[in-house]
Backbone as CSV, one residue per row, in Angstrom:
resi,resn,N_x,N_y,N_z,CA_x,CA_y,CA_z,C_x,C_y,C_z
1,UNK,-12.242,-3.252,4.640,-11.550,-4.125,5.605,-10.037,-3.911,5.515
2,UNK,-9.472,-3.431,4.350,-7.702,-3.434,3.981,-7.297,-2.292,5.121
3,UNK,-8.486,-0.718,4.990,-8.429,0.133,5.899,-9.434,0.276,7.087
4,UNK,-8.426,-0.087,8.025,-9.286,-0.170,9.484,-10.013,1.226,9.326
5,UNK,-8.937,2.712,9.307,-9.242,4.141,9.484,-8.920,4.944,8.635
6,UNK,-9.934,6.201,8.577,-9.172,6.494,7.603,-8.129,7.365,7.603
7,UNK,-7.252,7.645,6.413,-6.534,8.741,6.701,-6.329,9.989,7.258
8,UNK,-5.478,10.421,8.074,-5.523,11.479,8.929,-5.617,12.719,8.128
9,UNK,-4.306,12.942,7.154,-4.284,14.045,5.874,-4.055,13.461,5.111
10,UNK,-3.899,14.280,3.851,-4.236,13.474,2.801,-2.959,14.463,1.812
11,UNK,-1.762,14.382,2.568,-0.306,14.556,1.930,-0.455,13.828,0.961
12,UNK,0.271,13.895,-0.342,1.216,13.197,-1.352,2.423,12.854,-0.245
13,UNK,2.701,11.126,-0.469,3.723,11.340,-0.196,4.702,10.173,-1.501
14,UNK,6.224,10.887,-1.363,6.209,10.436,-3.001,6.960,9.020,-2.557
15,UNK,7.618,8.704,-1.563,7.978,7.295,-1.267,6.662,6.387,-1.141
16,UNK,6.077,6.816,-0.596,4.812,6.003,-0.167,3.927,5.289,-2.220
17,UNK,4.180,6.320,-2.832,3.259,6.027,-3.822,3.975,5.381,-4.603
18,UNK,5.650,5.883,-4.303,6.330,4.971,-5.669,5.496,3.375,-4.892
19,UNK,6.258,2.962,-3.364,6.248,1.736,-3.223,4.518,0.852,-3.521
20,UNK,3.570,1.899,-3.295,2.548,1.278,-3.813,2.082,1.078,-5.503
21,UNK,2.923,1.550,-6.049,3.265,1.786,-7.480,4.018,0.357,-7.985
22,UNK,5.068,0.358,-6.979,5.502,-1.161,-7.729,5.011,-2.723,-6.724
23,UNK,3.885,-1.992,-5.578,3.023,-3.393,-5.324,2.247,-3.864,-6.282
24,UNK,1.656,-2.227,-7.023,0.404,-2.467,-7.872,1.123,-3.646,-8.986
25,UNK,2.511,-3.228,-9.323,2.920,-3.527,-10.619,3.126,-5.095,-10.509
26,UNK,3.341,-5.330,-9.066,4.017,-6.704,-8.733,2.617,-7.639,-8.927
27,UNK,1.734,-7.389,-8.947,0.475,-8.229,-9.053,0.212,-9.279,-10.188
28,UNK,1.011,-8.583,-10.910,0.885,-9.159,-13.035,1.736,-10.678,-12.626
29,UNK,2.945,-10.452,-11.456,3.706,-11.461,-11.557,3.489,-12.034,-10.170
30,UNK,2.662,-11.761,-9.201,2.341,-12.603,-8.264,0.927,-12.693,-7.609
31,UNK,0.764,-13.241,-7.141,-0.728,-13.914,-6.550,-1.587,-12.955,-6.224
32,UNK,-2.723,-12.851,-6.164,-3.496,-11.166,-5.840,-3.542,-10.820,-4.148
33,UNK,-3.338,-12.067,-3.427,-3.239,-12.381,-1.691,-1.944,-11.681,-1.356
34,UNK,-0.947,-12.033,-2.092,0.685,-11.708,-1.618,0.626,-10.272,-1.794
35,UNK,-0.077,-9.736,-2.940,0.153,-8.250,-3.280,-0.840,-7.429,-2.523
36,UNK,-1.647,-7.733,-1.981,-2.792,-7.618,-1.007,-2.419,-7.233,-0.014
37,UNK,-2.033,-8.127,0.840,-0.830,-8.191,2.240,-0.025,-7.033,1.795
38,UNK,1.004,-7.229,0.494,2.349,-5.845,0.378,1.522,-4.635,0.757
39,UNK,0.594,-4.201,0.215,-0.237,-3.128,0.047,-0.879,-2.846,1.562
40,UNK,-1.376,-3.839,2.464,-1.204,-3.461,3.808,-0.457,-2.986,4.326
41,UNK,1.186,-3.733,4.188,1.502,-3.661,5.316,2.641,-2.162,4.718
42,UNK,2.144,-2.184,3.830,2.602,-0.110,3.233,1.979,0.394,4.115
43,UNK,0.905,0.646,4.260,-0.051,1.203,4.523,0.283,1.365,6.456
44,UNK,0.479,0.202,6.997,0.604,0.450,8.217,1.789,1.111,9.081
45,UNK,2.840,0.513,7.837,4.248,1.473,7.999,4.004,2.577,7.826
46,UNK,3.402,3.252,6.494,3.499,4.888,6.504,2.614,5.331,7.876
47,UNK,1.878,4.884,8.654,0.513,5.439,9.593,1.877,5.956,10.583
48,UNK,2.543,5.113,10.726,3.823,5.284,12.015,4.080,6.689,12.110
């Protein structure tokens, strides 16, 4: 459900992973919903 589709290619990309790198990290210190959402809405920005 987080991914409607799936990925088109399957680049590294290294902005994309830091920022999902410090959603993952942000989880220890916030709610699992808030970091949930961050991790979407990565996800829909990089599709752009």
């Amino acid at each position: 459900m987080l991914i409607a589709t799936p990925p088109r290619c399957h680049r590294p990309d290294e902005r994309l992973d830091l920022r999902v790198s410090q959603a993952g990290l942000s989880e220890s210190s916030r709610s699992p919903g808030v970091a949930a959402h961050e991790r979407v809405m990565v996800l829909l920005v990089s599709r752009r």
